[in-house]
ZAZA-298158 format. One line per 3 residues: number of its first residue (from 1); for each residue x negated, y, z of N, C-alpha, C. Coordinates in nm, 3 decimals, always signed. Each point is the difference from the previous one (the first is absolute). Example, Ala and Ser with C-alpha at 12.3 -4.5 7.8 and 13.67 -1.06 7.14 Angstrom:
! residues 2
1	-1.319:-0.569:+0.780:+0.089:+0.119:+0.000:-0.090:+0.120:+0.000; +0.035:+0.105:-0.072:-0.082:+0.119:+0.006:+0.077:+0.109:+0.073
//
This chain:
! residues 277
1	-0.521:-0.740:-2.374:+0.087:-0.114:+0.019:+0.136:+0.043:+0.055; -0.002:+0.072:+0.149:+0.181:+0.054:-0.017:+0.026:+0.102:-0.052; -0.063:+0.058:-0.092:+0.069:+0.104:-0.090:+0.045:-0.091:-0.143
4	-0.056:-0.103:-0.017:+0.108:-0.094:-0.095:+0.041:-0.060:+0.033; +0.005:-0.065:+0.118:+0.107:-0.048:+0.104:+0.157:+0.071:+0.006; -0.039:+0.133:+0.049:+0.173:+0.114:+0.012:-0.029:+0.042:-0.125
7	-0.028:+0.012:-0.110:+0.045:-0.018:-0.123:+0.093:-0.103:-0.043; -0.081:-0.126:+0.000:+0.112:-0.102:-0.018:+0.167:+0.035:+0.096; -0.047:+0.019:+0.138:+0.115:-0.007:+0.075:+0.068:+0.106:-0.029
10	-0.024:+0.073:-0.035:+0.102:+0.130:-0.029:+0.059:-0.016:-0.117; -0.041:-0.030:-0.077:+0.057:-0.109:-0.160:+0.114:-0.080:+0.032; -0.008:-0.055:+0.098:+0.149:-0.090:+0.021:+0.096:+0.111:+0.050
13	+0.153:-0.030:-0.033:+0.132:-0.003:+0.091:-0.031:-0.005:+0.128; +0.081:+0.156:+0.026:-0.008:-0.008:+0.161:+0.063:-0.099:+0.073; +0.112:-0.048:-0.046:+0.009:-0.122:+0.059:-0.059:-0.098:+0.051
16	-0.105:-0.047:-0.059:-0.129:-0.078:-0.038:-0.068:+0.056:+0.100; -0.059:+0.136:-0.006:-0.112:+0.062:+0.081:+0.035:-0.054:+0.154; +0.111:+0.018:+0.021:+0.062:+0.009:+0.096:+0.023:-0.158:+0.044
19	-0.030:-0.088:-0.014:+0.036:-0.113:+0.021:-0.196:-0.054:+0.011; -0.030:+0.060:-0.048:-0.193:-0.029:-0.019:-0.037:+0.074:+0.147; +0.069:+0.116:+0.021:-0.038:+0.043:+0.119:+0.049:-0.050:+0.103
22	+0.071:-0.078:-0.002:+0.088:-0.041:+0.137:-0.082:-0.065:+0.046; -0.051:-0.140:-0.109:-0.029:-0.100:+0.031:-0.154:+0.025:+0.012; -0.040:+0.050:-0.072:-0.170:+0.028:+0.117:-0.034:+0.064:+0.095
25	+0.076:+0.081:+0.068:+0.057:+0.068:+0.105:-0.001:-0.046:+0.081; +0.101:-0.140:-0.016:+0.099:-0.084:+0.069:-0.166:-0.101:+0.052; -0.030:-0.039:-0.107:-0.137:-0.096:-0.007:-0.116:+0.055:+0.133
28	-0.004:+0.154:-0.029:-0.136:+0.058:+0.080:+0.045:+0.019:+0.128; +0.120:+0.020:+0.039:+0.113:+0.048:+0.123:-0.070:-0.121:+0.025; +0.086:-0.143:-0.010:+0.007:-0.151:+0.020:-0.153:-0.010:+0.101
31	-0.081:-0.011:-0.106:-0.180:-0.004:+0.043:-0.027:+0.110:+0.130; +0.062:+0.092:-0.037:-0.050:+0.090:+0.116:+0.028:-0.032:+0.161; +0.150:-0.067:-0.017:+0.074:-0.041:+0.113:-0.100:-0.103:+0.073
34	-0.006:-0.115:-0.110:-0.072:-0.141:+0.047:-0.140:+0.057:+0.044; -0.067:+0.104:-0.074:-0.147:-0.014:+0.109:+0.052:+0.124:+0.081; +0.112:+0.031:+0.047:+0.031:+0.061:+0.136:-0.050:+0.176:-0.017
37	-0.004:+0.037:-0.112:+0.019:+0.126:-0.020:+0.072:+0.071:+0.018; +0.160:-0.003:-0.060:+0.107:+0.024:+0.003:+0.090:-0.048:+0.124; +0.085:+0.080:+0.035:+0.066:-0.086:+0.102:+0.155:-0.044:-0.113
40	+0.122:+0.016:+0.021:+0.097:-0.032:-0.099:+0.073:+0.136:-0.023; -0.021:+0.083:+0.049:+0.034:+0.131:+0.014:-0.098:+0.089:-0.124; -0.118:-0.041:+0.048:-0.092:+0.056:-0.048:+0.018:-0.039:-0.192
43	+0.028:-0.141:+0.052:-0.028:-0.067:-0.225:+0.114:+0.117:-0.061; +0.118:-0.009:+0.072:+0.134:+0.070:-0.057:-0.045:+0.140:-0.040; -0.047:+0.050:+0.094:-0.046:+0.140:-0.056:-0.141:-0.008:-0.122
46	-0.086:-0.079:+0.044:-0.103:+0.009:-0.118:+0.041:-0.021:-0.099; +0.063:-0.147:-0.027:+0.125:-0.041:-0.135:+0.050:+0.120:-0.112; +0.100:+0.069:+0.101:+0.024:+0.116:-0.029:-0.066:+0.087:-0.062
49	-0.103:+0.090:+0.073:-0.111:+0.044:-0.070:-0.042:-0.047:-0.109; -0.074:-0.105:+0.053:-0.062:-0.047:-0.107:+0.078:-0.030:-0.157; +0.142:-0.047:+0.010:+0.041:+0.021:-0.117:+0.051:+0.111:-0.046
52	+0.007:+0.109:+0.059:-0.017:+0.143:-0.014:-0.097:+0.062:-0.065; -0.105:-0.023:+0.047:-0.150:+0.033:-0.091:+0.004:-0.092:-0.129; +0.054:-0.080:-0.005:-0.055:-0.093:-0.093:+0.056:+0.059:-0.156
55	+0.140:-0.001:+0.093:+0.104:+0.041:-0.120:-0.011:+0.139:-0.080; -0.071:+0.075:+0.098:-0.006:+0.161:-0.058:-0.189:-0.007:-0.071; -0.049:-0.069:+0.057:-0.140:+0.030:+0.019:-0.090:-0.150:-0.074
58	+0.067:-0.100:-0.023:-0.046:-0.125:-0.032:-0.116:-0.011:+0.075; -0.094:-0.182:+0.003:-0.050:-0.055:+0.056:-0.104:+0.087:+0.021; -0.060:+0.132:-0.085:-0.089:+0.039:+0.091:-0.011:+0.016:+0.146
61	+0.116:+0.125:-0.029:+0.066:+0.046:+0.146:+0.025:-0.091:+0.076; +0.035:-0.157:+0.037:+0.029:-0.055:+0.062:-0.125:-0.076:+0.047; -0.077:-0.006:-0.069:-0.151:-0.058:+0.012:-0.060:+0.054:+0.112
64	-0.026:+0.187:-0.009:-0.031:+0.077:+0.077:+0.096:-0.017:+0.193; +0.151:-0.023:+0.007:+0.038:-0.071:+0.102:-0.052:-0.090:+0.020; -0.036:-0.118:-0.083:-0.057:-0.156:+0.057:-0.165:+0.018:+0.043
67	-0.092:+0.143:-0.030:-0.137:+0.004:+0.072:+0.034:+0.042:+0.085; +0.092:+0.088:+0.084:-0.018:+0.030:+0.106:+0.086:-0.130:+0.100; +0.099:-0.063:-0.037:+0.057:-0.073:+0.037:-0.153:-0.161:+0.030
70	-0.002:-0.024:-0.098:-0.153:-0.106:+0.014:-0.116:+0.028:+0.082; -0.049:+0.128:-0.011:-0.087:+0.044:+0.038:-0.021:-0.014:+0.122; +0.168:+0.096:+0.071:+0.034:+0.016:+0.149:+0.022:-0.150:+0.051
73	-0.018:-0.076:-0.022:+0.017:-0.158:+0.006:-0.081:-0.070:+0.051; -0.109:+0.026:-0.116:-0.156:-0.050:+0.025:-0.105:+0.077:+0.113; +0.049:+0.129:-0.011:-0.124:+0.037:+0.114:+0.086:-0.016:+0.110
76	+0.124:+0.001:+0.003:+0.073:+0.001:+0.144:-0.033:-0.198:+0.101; -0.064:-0.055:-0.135:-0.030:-0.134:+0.050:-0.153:+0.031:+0.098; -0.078:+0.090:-0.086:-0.095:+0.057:+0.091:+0.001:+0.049:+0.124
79	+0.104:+0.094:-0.020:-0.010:+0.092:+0.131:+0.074:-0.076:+0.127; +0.071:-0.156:-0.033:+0.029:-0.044:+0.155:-0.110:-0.088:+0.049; -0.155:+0.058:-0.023:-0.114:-0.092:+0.061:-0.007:+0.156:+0.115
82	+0.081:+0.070:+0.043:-0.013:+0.094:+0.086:+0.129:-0.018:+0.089; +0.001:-0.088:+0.157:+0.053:-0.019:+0.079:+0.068:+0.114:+0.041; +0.115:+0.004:+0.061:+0.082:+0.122:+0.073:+0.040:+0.075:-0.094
85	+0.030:+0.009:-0.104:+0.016:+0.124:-0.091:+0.168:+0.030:-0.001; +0.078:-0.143:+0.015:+0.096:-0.040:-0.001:+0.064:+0.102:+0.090; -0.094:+0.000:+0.144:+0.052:+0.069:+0.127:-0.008:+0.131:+0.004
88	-0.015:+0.077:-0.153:-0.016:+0.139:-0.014:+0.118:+0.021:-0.112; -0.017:-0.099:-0.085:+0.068:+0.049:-0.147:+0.140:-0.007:+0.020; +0.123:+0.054:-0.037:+0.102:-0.083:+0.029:+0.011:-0.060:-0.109
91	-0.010:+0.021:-0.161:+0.051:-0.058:-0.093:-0.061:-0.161:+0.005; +0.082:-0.104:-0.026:-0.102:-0.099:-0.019:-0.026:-0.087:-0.148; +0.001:-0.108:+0.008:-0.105:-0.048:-0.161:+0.072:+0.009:-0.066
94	+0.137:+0.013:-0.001:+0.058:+0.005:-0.111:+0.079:+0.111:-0.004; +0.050:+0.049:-0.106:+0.040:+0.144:-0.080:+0.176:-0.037:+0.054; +0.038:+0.131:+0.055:+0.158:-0.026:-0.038:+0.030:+0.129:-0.119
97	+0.150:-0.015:+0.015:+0.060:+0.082:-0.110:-0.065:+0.155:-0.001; -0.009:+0.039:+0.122:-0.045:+0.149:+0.029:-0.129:+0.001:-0.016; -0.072:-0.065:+0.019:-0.180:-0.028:+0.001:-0.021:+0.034:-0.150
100	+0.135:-0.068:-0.068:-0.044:-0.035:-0.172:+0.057:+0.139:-0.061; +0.090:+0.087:+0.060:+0.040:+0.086:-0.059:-0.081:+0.159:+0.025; -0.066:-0.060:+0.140:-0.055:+0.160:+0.045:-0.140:-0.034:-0.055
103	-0.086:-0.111:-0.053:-0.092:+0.022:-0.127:+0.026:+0.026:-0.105; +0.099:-0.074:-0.061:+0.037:+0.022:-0.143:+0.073:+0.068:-0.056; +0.152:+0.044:+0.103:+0.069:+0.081:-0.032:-0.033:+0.147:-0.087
106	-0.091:+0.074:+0.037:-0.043:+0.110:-0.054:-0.015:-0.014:-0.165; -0.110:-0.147:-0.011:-0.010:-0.044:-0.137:+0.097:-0.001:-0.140; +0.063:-0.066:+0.106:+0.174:-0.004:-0.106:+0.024:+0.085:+0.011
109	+0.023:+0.076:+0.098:+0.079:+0.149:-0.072:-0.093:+0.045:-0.080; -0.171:-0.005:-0.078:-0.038:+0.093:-0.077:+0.055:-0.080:-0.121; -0.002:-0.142:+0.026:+0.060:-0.084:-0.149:+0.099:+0.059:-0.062
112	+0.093:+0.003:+0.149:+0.169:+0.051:-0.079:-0.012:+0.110:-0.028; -0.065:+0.122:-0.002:-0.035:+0.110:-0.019:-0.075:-0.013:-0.196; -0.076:-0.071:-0.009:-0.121:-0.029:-0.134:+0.156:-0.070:-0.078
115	+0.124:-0.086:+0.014:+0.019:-0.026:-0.042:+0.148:+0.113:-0.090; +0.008:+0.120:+0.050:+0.088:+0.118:-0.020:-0.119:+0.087:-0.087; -0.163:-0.010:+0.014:-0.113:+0.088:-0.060:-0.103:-0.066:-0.005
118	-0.009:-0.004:-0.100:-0.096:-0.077:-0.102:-0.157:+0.025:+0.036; -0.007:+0.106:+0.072:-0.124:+0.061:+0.041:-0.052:-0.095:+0.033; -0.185:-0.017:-0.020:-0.073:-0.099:+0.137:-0.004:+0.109:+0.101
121	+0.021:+0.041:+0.027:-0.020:+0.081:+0.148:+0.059:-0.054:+0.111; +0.179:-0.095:-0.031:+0.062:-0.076:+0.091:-0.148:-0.173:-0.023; -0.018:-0.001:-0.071:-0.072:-0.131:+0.009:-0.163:-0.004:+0.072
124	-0.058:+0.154:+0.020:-0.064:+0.023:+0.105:+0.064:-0.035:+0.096; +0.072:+0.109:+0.026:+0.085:+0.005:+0.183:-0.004:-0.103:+0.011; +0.078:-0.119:-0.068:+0.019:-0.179:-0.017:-0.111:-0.011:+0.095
127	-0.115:-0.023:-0.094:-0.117:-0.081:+0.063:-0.052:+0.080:+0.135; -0.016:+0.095:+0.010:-0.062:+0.087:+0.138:+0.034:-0.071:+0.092; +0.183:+0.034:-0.004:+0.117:-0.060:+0.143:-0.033:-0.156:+0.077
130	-0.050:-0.081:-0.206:+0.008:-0.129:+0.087:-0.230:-0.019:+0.030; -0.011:+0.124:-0.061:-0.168:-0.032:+0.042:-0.002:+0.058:+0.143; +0.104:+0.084:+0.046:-0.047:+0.077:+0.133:+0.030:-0.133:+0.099
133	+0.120:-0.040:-0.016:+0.069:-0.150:+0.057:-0.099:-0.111:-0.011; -0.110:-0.014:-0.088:-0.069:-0.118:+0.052:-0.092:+0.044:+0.035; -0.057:+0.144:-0.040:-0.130:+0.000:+0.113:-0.016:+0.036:+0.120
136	+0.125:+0.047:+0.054:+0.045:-0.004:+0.118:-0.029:-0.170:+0.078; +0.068:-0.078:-0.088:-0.021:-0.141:+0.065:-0.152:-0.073:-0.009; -0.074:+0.060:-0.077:-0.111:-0.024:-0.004:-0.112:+0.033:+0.101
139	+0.051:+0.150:+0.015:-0.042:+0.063:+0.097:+0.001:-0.012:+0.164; +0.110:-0.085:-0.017:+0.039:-0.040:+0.179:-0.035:-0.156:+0.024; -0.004:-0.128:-0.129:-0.004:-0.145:+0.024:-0.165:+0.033:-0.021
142	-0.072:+0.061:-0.074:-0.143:-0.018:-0.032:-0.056:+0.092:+0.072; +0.058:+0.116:+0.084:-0.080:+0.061:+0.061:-0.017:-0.061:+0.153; +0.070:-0.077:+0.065:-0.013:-0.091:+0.095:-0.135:-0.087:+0.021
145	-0.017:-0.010:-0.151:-0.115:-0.099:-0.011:-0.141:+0.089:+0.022; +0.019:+0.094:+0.048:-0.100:+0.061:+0.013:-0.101:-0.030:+0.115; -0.121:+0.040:+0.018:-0.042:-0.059:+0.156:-0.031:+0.101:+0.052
148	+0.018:+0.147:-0.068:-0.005:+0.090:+0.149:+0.146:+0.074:-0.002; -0.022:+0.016:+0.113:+0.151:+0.069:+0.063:+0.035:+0.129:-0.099; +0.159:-0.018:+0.004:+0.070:+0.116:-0.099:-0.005:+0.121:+0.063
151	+0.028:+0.130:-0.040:-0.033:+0.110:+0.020:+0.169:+0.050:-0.003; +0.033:+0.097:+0.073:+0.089:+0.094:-0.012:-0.009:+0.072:-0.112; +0.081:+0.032:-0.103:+0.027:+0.102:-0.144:-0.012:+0.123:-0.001
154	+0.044:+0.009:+0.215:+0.008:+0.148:+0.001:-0.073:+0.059:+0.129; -0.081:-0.089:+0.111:-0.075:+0.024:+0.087:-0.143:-0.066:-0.006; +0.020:-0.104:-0.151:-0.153:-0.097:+0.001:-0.046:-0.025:+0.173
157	+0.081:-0.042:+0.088:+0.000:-0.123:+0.088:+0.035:-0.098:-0.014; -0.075:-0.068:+0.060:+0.006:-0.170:-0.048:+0.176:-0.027:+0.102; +0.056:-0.084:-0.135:+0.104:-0.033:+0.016:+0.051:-0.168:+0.000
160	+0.067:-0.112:+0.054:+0.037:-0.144:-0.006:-0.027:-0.040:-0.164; -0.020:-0.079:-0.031:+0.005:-0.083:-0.121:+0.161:-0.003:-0.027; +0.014:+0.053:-0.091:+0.160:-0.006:-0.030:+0.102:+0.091:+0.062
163	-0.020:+0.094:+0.054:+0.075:+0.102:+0.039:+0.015:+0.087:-0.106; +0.109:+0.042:-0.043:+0.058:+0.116:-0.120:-0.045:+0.133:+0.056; -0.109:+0.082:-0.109:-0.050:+0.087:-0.012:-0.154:+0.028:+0.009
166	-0.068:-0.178:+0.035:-0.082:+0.005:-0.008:-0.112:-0.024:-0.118; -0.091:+0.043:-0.040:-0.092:-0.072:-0.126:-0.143:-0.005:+0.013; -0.031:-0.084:-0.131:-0.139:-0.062:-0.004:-0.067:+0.004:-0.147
169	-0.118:+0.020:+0.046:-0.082:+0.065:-0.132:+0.074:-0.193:-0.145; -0.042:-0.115:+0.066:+0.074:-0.130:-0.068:+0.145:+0.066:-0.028; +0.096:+0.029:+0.082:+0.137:+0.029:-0.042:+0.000:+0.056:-0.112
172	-0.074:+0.155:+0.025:-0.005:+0.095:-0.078:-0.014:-0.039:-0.165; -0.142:-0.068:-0.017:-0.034:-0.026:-0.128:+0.100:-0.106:-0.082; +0.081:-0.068:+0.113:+0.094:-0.119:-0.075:+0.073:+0.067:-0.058
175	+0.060:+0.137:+0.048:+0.158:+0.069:-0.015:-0.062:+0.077:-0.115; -0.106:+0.017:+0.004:-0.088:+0.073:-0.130:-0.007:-0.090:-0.131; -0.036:-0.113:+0.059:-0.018:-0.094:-0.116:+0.147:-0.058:-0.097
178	+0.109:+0.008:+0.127:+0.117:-0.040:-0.064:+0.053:+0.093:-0.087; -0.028:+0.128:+0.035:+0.084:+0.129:-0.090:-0.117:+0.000:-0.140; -0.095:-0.016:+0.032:-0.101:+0.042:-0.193:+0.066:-0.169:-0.101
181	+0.026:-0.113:+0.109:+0.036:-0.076:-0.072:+0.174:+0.004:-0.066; +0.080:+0.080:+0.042:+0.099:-0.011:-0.021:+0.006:+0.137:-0.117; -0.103:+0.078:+0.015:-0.061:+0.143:-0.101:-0.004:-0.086:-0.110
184	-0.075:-0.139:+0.017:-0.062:-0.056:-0.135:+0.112:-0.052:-0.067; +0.104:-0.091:+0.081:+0.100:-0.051:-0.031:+0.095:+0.123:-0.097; +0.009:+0.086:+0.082:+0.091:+0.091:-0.077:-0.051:+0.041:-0.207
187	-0.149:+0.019:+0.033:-0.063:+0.023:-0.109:+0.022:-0.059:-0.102; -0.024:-0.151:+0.069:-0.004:-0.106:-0.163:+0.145:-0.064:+0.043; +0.107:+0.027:+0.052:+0.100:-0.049:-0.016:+0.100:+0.052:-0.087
190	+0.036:+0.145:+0.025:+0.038:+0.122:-0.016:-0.042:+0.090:-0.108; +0.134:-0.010:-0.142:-0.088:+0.089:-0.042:+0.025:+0.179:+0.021; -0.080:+0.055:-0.050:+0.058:+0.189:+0.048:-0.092:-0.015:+0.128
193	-0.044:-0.083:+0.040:-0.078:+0.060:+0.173:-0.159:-0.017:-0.047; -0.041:+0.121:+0.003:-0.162:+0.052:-0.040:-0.046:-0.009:+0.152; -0.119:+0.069:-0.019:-0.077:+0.007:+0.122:+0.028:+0.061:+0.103
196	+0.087:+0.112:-0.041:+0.067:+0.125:+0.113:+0.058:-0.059:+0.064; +0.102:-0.106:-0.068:+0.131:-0.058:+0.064:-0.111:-0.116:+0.099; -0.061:-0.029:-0.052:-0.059:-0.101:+0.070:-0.060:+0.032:+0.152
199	-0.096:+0.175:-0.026:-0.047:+0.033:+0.130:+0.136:+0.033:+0.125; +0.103:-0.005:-0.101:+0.162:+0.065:+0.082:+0.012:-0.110:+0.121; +0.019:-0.143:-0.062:+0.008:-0.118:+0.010:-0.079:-0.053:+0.167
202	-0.145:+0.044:-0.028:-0.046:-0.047:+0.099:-0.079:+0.147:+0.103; +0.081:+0.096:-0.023:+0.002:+0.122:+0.062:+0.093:-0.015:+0.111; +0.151:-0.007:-0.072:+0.093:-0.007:+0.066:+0.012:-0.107:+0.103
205	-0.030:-0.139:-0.029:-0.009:-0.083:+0.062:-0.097:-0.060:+0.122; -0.101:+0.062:-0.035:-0.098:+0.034:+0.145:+0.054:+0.106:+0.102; +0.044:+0.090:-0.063:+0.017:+0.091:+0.084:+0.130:-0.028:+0.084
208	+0.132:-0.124:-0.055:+0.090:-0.037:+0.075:-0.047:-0.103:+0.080; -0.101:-0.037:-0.011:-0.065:-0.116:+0.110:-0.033:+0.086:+0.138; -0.090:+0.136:-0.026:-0.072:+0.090:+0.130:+0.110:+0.026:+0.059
211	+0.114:+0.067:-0.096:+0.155:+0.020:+0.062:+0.002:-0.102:+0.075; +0.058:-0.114:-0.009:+0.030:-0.065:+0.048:-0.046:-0.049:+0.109; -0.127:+0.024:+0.021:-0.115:-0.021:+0.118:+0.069:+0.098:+0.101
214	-0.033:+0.158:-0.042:+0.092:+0.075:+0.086:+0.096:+0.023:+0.018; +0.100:-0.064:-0.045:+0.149:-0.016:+0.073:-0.026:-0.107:+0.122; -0.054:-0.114:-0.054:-0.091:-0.092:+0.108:-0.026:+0.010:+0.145
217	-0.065:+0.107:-0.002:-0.084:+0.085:+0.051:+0.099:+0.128:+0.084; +0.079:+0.050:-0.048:+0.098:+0.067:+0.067:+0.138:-0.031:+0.018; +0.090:+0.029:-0.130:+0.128:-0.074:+0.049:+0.083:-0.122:+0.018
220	-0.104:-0.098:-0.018:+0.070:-0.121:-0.008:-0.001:-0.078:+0.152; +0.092:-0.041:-0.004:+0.035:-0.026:+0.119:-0.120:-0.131:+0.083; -0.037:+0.026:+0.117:-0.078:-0.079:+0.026:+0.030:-0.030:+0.241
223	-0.016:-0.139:+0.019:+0.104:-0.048:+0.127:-0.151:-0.003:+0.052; +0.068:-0.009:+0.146:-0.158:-0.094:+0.090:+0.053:-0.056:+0.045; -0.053:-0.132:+0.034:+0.042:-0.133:+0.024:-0.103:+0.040:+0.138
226	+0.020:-0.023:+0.122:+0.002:-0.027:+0.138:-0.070:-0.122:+0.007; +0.087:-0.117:-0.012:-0.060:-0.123:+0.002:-0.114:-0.048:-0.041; +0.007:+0.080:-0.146:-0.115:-0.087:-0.095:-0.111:+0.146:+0.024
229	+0.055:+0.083:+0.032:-0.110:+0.145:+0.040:-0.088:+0.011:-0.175; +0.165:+0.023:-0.104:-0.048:+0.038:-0.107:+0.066:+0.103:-0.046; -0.046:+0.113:-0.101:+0.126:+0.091:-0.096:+0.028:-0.104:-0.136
232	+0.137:-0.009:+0.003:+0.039:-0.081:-0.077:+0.127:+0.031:-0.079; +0.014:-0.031:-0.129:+0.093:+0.020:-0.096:+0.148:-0.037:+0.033; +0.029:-0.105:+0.105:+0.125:-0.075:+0.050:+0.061:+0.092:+0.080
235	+0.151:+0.044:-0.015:+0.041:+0.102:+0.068:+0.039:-0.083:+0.159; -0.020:-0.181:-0.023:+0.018:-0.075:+0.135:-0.053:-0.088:+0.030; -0.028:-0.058:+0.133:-0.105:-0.091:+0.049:+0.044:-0.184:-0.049
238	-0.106:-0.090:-0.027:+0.060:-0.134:-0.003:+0.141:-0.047:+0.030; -0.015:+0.074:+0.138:+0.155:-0.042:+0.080:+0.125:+0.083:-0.028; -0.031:+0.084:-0.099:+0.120:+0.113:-0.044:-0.009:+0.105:+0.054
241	-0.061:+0.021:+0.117:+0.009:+0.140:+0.070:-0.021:+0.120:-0.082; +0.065:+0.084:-0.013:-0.046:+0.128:-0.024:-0.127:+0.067:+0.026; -0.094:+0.055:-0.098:-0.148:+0.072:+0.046:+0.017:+0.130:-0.006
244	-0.096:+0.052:+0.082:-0.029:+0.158:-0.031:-0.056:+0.046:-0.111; +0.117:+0.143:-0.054:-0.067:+0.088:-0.119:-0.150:+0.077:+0.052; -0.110:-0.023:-0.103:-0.086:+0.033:+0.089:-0.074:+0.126:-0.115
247	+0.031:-0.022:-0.112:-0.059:+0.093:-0.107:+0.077:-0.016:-0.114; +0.058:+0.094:-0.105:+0.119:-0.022:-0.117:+0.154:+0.030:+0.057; +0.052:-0.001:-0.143:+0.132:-0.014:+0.023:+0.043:-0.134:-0.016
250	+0.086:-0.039:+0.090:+0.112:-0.071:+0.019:+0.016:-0.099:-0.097; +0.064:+0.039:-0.116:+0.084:-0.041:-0.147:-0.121:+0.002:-0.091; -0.132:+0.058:+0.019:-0.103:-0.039:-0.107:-0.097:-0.086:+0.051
253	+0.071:-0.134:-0.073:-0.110:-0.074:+0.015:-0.086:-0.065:-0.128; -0.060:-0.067:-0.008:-0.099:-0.027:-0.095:+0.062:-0.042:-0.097; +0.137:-0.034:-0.061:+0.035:+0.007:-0.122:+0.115:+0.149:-0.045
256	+0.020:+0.076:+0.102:+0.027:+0.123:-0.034:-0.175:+0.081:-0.025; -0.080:-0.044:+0.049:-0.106:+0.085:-0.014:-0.067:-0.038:-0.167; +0.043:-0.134:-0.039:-0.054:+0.026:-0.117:+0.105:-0.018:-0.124
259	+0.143:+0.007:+0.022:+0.093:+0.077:-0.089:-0.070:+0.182:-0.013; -0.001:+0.040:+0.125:-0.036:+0.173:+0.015:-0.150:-0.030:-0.105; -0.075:-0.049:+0.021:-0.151:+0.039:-0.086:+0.018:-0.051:-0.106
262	+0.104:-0.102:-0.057:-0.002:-0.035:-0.119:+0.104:+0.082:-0.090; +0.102:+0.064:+0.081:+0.076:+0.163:-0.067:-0.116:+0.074:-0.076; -0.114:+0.046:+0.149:-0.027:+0.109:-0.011:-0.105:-0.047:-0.140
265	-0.062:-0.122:+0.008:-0.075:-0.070:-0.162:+0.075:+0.085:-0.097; +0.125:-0.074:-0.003:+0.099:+0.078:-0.102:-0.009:+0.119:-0.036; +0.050:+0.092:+0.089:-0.015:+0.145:-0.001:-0.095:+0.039:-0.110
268	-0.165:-0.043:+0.133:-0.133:+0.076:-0.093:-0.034:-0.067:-0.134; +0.016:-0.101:+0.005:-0.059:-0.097:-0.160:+0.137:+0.096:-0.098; +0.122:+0.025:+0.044:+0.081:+0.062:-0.126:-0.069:+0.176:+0.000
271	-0.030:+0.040:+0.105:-0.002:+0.118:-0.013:-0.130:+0.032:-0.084; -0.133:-0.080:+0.015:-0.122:+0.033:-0.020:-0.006:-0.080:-0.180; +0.088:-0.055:+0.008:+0.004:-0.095:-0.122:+0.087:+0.102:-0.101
274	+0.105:+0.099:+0.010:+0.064:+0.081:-0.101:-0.087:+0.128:-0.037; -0.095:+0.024:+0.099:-0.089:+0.125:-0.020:-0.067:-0.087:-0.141; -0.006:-0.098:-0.040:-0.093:-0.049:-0.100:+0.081:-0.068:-0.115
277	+0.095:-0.040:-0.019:+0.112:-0.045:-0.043:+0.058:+0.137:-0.086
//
């Protein structure tokens, strides 16, 4: 179905294309805002993107943004039946411009890359970047839901529900489940991507999730709150005060930590993907 879908669409005047993309863009931005996904920062940059992919990559490619975009939606409706999480995370329910660029960003650059080389090898990287990006989110809204306590990545001590760097056998298998599904996506979406490209797919993209655990886990910046006698993602207290650095750097915080693991997606899905290519 969207491989005669961006058939048709690629058949029209770019002019045309370009006016088809605005406006469903414009349409999914719109929706995203109203159920409080997006903040207005956030639509501008997805917009963007999204008619970026669309235009180089047609509605497949843009399809593959709207599962992780939907997806992260629906279980994130799940994961606020877990009180306090708020008082750890700093990001909150809705995406801004940087939230939307340090998941997706990587993506588009493999687009704009596939669209200079014809290769599927950029249309792997494609899917990995944005499979490492949702099973990451899968991994942190559904692994909450877990009922025994998360484990350290890199001391397996039990660690807070929602503290970055921690995981859970539930996390684990979600971030598993999201990358073989985005393997499958690539398969029957994509043509040129066989099975190799496929194991690339959800190779690369698990393995930027564990990354991402251990940056978590080591350099990302993490405060203690005094008051609330928590380690917490907020570099300041309710009242504005300044908190103590207590583990990480400074400047990496949880959306520099997953721009860095969704690079490094990049990196290995191109590198492990041309050995076969």
């Amino acid at each position: 179905m969207m491989r005669f879908l961006d058939a048709r669409y690629f058949s029209l005047p770019f002019s045309l294309r370009l006016v088809i993309a605005l406006a469903v863009v414009l349409v999914i931005g719109f929706i995203a805002y109203r159920k409080r996904q997006l903040n207005i920062s956030g639509v501008i940059a997805a917009v963007v993107m999204g008619m970026a992919a669309t235009l180089m990559g047609g509605f497949t490619s843009l399809s593959l943004y709207l599962f992780f975009l939907i997806s992260a939606a629906v279980i994130g409706k799940l994961s606020k039946r877990i009180r306090g999480l708020e008082r750890i995370h700093k990001k909150g329910g809705r995406r801004d411009a940087v939230q939307v660029l340090a998941n997706g960003g990587a993506a588009l650059a493999a687009m704009l890359i596939h669209a200079f080389d014809s290769s599927p090898l950029y249309l792997a990287v494609f899917a990995a970047c944005l499979a490492e990006a949702c099973s990451d989110t899968w991994a942190s809204e559904i692994g909450v839901l877990s009922k025994s306590e998360p484990v350290s990545i890199l001391t397996f001590t039990k660690v807070p529900k929602g503290l970055s760097g921690g995981v859970s056998l539930l996390g684990t298998c979600s971030a598993m489940l999201s990358s073989v599904l985005y393997g499958i996506f690539a398969f029957s979406c994509y043509d040129g991507i066989g099975l190799s490209l496929v194991m690339v797919v959800i190779f690369s993209s698990f393995a930027g999730v564990m990354i991402d655990s251990v940056l978590g886990a080591t350099v990302q910046a993490h405060f203690y709150d005094d008051k609330e006698d928590i380690i917490t993602e907020h570099s300041r207290d309710r009242e504005g005060n300044a908190l103590k650095l207590v583990r990480g750097l400074r400047f990496m915080d949880n959306d520099m930590v997953n721009l860095t693991s969704n690079i490094i997606t990049f990196v290995l899905a191109s590198a492990l993907g041309s050995l076969i290519v």
